[in-house]
C-alpha positions as CSV (number, residue, x, y, z in Angstrom):
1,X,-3.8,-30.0,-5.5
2,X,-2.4,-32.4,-2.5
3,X,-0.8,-29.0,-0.9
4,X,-4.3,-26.8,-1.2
5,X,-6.0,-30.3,0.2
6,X,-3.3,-30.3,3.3
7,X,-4.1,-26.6,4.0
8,X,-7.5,-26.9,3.9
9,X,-7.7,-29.7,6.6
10,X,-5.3,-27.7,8.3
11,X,-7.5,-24.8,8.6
12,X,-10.1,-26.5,9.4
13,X,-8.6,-27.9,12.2
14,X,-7.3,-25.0,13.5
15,X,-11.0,-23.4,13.0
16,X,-12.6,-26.3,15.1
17,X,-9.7,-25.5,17.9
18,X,-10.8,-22.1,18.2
19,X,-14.5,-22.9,17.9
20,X,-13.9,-25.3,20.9
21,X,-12.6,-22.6,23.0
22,X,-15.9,-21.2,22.7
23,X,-15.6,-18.1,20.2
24,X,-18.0,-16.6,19.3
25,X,-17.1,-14.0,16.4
26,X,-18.0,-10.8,15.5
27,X,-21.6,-11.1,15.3
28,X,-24.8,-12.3,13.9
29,X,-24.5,-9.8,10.3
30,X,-24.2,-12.3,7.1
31,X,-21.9,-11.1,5.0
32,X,-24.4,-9.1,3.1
33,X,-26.1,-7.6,5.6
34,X,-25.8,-3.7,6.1
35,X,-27.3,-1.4,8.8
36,X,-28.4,2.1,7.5
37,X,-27.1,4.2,10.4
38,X,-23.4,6.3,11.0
39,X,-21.4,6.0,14.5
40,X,-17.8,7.8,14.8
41,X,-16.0,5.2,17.1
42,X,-14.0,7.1,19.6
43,X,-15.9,10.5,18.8
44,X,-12.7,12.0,17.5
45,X,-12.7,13.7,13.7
46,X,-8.6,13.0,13.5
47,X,-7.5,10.1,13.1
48,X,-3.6,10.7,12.4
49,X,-3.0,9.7,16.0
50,X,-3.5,6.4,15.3
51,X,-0.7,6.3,13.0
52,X,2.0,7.2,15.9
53,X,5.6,6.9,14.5
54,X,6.8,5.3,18.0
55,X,3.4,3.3,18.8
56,X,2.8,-0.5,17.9
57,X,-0.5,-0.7,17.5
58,X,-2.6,-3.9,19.1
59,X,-5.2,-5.2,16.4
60,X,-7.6,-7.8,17.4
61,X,-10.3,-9.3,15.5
62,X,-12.8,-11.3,16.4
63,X,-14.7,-13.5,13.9
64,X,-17.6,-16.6,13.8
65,X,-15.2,-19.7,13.0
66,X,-17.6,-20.8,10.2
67,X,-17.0,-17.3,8.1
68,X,-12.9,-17.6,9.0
69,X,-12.6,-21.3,7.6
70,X,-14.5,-20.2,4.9
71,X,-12.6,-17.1,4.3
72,X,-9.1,-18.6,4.7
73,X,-10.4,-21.8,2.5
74,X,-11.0,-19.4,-0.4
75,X,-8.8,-16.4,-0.2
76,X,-9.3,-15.4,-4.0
77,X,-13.3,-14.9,-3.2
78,X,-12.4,-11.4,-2.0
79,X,-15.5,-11.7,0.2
80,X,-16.4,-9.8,3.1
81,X,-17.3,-11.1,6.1
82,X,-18.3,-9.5,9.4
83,X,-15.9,-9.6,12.3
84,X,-15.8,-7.2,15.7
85,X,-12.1,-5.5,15.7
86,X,-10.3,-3.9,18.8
87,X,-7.5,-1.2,18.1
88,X,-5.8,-0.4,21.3
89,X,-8.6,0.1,23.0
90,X,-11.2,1.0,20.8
91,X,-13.4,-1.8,19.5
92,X,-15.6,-1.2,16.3
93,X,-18.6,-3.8,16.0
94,X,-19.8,-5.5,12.6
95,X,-16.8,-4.4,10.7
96,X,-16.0,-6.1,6.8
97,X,-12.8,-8.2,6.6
98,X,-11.5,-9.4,3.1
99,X,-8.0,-11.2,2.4
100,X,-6.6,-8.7,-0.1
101,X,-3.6,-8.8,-2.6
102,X,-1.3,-11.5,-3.5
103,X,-2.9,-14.4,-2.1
104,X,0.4,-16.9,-2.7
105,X,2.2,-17.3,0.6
106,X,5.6,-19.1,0.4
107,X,6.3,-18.7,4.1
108,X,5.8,-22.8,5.2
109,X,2.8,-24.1,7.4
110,X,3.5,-21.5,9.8
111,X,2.8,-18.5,7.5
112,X,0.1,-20.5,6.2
113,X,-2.9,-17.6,7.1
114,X,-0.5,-14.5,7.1
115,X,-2.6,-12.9,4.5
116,X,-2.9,-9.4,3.5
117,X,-6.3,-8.1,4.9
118,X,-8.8,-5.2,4.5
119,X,-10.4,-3.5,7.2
120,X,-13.8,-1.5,6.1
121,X,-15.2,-0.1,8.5
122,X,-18.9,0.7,7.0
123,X,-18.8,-1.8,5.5
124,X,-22.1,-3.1,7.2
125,X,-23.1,-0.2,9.6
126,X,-23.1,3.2,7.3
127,X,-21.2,6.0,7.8
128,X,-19.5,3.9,10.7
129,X,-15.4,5.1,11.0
130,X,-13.0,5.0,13.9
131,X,-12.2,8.8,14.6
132,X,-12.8,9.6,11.1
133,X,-11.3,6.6,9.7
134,X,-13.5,4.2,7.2
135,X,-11.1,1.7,5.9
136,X,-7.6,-0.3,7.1
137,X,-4.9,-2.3,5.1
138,X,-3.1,-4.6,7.1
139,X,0.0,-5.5,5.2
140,X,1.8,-8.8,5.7
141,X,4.8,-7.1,4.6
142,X,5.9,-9.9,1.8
143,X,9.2,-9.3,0.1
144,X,10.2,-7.2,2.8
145,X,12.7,-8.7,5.0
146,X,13.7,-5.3,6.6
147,X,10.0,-4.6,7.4
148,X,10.2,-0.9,6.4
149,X,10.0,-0.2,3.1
150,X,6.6,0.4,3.2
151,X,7.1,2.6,5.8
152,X,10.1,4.3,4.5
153,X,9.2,5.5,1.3
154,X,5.6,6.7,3.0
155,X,7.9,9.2,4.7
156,X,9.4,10.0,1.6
157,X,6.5,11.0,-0.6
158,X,5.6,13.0,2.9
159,X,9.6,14.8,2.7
160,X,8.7,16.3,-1.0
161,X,4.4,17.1,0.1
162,X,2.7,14.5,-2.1
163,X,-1.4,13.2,-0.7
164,X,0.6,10.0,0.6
165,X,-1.4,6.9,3.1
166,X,-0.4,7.1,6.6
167,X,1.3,3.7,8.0
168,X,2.2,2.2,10.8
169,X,3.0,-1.0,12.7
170,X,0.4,-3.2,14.2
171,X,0.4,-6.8,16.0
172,X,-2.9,-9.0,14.6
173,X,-4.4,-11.3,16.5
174,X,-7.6,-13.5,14.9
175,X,-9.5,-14.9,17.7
176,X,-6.9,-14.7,20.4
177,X,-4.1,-16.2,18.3
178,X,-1.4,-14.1,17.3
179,X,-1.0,-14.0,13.4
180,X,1.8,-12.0,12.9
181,X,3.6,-8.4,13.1
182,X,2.1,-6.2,10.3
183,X,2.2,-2.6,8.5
184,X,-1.1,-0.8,9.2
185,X,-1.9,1.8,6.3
186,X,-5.0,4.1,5.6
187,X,-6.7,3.4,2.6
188,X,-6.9,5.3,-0.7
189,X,-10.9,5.9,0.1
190,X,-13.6,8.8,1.6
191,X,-11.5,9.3,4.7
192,X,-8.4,9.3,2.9
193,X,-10.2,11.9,0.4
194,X,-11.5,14.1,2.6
195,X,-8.6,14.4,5.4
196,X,-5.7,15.2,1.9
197,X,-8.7,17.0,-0.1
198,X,-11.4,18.4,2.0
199,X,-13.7,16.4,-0.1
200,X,-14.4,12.7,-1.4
201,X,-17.2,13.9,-4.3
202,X,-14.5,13.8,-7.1
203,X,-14.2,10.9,-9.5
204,X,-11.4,8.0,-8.0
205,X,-9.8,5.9,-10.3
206,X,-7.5,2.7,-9.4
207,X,-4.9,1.4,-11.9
208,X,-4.8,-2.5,-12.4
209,X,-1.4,-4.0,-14.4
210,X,-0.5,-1.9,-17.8
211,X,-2.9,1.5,-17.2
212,X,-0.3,3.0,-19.0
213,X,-2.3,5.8,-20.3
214,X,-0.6,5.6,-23.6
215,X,-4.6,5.0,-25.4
216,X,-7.8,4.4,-24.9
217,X,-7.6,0.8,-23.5
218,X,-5.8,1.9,-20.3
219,X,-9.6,3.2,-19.8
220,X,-10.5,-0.3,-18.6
221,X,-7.8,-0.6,-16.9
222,X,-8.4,1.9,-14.5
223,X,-11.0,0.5,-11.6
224,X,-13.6,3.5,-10.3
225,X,-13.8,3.4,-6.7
226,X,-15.4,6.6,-5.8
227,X,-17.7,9.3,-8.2
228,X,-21.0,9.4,-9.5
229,X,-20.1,10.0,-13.0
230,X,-19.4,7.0,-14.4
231,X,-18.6,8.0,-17.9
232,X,-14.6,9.0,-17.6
233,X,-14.8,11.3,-19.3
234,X,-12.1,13.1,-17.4
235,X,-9.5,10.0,-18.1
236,X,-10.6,10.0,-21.5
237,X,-9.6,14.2,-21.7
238,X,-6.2,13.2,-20.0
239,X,-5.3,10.6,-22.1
240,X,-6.0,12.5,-25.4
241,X,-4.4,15.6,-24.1
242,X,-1.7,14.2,-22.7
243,X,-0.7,12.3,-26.0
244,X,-1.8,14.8,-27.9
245,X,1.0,17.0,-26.3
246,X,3.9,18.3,-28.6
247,X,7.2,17.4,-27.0
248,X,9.1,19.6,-25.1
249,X,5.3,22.1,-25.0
250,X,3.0,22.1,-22.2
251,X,0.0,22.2,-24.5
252,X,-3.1,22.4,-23.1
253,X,-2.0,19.6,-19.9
254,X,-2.5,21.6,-17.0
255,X,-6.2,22.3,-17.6
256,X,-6.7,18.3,-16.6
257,X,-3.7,16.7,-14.7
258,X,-2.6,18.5,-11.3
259,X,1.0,17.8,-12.9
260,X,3.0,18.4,-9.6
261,X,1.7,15.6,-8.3
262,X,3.1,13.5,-11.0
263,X,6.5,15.6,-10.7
264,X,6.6,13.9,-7.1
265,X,5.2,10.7,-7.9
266,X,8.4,10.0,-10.3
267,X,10.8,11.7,-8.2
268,X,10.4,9.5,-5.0
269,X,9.6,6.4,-7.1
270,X,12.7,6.9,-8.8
271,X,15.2,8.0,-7.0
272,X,14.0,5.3,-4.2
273,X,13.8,2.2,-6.7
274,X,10.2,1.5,-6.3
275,X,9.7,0.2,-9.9
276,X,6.7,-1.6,-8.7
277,X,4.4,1.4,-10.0
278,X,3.8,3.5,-13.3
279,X,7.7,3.6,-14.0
280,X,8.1,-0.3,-13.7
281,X,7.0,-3.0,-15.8
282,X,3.4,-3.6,-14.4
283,X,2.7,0.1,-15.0
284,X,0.4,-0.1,-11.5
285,X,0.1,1.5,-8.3
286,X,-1.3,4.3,-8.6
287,X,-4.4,6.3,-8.1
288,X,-5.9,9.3,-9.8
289,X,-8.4,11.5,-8.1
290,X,-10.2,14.3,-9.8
291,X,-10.7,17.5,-7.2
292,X,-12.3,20.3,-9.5
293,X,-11.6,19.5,-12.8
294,X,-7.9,18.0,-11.7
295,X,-6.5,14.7,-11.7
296,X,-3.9,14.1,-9.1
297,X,-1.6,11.2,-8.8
298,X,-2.0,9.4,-5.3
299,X,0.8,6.4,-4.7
300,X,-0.1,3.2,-3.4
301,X,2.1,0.0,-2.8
302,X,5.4,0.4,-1.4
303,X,6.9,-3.1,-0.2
304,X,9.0,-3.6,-3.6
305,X,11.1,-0.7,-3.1
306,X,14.7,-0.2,-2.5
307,X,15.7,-3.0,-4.8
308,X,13.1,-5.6,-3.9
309,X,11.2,-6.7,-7.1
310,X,12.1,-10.2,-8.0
311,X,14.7,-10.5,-10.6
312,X,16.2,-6.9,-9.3
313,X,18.1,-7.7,-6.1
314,X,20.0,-3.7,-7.4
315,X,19.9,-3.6,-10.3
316,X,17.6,-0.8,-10.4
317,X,20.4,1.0,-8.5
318,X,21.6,2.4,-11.5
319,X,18.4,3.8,-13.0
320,X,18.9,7.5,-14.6
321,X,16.9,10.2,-13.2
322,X,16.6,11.9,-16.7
323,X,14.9,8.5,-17.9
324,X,13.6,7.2,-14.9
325,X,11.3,4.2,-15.8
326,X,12.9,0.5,-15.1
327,X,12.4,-2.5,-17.6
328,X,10.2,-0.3,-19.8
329,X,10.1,2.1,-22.9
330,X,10.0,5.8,-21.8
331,X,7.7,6.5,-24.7
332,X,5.0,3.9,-23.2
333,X,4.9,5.9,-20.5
334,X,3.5,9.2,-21.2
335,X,3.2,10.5,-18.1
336,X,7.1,10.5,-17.7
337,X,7.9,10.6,-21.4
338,X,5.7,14.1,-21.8
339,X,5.6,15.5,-19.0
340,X,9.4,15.4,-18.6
341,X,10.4,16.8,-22.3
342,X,8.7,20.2,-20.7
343,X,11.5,22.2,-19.4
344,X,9.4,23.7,-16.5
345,X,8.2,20.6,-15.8
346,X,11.6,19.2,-15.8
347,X,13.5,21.7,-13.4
348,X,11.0,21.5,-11.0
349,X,11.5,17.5,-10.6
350,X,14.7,17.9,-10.6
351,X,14.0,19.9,-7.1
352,X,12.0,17.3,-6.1
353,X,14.9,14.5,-6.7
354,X,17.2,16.4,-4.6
355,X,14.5,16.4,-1.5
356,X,14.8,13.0,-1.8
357,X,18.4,12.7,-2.1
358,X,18.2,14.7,1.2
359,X,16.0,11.9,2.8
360,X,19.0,9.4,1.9
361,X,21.4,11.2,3.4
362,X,19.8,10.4,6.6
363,X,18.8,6.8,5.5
364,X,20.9,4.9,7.8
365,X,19.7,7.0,11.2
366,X,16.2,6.2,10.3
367,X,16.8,3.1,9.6
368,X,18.4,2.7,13.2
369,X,15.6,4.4,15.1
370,X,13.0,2.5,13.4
371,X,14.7,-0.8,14.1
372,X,15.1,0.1,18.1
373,X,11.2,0.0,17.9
374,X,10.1,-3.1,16.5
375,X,13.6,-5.5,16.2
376,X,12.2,-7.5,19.3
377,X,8.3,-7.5,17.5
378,X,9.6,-8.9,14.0
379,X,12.4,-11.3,16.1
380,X,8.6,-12.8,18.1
381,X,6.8,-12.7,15.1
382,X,5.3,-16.0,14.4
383,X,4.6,-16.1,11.0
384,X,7.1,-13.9,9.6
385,X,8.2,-14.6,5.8
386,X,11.9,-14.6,7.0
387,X,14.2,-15.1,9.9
388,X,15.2,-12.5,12.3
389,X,18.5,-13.1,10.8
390,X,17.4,-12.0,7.3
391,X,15.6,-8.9,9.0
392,X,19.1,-7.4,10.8
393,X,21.0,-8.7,7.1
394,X,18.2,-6.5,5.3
395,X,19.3,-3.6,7.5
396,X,22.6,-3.5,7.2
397,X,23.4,-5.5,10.7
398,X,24.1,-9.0,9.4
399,X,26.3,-9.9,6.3
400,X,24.2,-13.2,6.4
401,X,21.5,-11.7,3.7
402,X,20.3,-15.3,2.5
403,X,16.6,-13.8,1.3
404,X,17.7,-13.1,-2.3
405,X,16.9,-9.3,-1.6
406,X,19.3,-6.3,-1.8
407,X,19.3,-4.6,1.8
408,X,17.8,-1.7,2.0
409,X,21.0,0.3,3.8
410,X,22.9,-1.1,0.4
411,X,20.6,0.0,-1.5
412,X,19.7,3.5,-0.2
413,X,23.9,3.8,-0.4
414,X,24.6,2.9,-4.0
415,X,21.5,4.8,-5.3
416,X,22.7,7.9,-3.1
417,X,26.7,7.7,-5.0
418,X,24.8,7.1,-8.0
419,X,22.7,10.3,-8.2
420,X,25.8,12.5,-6.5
């Protein structure tokens, strides 16, 4: 209590400062407020340039002090507030900001407002994107020392051709203070849709903790995000059919699951250690989108890879590809257990495990060229969740790794002997 009671006064303070220095925000919109009209910032229809593999991007946002002390005071509110937001040069009026994920930070006073935020957009001027874009993540990369495994294993599920967010790294400011060095990545919503699928009309379902899909209570479990039939129906067909499926048969599975999708989901997951999803524990991270009749499998949540859950620190390392699921049963999880017994099925991972195996191969290079970018951002970084010293340990340049995480070089290494 005495610790929420400091950082409350805290922010308000620091609100006041900037209020002092005569900021305005991002408008006159109350959070509630919507205008009925569409405008494409920047005119363009693509908006992959904005996720540049060499480019940092500059993020500013600009918000009325009252609706930032109020948002930082109650981060678990999810609320939306309006804010004006400048990338690069590009600045998008009335957009909705909302902390977002795992709103504990452990960093000390200075990390005290790196939060994970959401960017929407339309959210209070409809139809309104930047080139084409509707909705932003900004990641503050928690658990991550190295800063890229976020990154990283987006270019993996991009090596074997699975529907993957685009990511890339941004500096935030809030009002003209720096907040920190952050992973931008496109959200799992109607841009998203339409740029991987030509369309965002189909049903979109989001997994919370344990949508294991092993019965009919995963059906709650599973958030609708986009669709106008509300009756899931379709998840309610895949979950029958798919445990309804003899073992070793494909039964009647591919008339409701796009199941290479799933073949590519497990792959990269696996071989990559990210046990943070359907083959972990939390059986989470994940989306399914129905396109005609089809449910794909769309990943989502990458900063646990490579090692990084708590309690993990490599042990993962020496996962199995032929039972790939970590600190689980197999049989909970039907969409490995299944879909894997199918010879077919089966082979065809297998292809996709040695794509992956490719991408480690070149692991270390990567790693390198990535690190030439943005070593000097996370060394400035003000708010950063570790030293610069537990950064270069994460990446195989310092033996000092006092983080308590496995570095991702170590990692990549032994999981790449291991699958030889």
């Amino acid at each position: 209590m005495l610790k929420k009671y400091i950082k409350l006064m805290m922010i308000t303070l620091v609100v006041l400062t900037l209020a002092a220095c005569g900021i305005d925000g991002g408008g006159d919109l109350k959070p509630s407020a919507t205008i009925q009209s569409g405008l494409n910032i920047g005119n363009r229809d693509d908006y992959k340039h904005i996720f540049k593999d060499n480019d940092i991007l500059e993020i500013s946002i600009t918000i009325n002090p009252a609706y930032l002390e109020e948002m930082w005071a109650y981060p678990d509110s999810y609320e939306y507030y309006s804010a004006t937001v400048k990338i690069n040069n590009q600045e998008i009026k009335n957009t909705g900001i909302r902390i977002m994920g795992n709103t504990d930070l452990d960093g000390g006073d200075e990390s005290a407002y790196r939060y994970s935020y959401r960017l929407k957009f339309d959210k209070y001027v409809k139809g309104q994107t930047i080139d084409g874009l509707d909705e932003l993540v900004l990641s503050n990369v928690s658990r991550d020392p190295s800063y890229m495994r976020e990154f990283l294993l987006s270019e993996a599920f991009e090596k074997v051709g699975l529907v993957t967010p685009l990511a890339t790294y941004a500096t935030v400011t809030i009002n003209d203070n720096l907040i920190g060095f952050y992973i931008a990545i496109e959200s799992v919503d109607d841009s998203f849709l339409k740029r991987n699928f030509g369309s965002n009309k189909g049903n979109l379902y989001k997994s919370n903790e344990q949508a294991t899909l092993v019965d009919h209570n995963s059906l709650s479990l599973m958030e609708q995000k986009n669709g106008s039939d509300e009756s899931k129906e379709d998840l309610l067909l895949l979950i029958d059919t798919l445990n309804n499926m003899p073992l070793g048969e494909k039964g009647d599975i591919e008339n409701i699951l796009h199941v290479d999708s799933v073949l590519k989901y497990i792959a990269v997951n696996s071989v990559m250690g990210n046990f943070d999803s359907y083959l972990g524990a939390s059986a989470t991270n994940y989306y399914l989108y129905n396109l005609n009749g089809k449910l794909y499998m769309i990943p989502w949540d990458f900063n646990l890879s490579f090692g990084a859950q708590k309690r993990d620190n490599g042990i993962s390392v020496a996962t199995p590809v032929d039972s790939p699921v970590y600190r689980a049963e197999i049989t909970e999880r039907p969409l490995v257990y299944k879909i894997l017994s199918v010879e077919e099925y089966y082979n065809k991972y297998l292809e996709y495990v040695e794509k992956c195996k490719e991408f480690l191969q070149n692991f270390e290079n990567r790693v390198n060229e990535i690190d030439s970018i943005i070593s000097d951002y996370v060394k400035n970084d003000p708010s950063s969740f570790y030293s610069h010293e537990n950064y270069l340990a994460n990446i195989g340049k310092s033996e000092n790794n006092t983080a308590g995480i496995i570095a991702i070089t170590e990692y990549a290494s032994i999981r790449k002997d291991f699958l030889a």
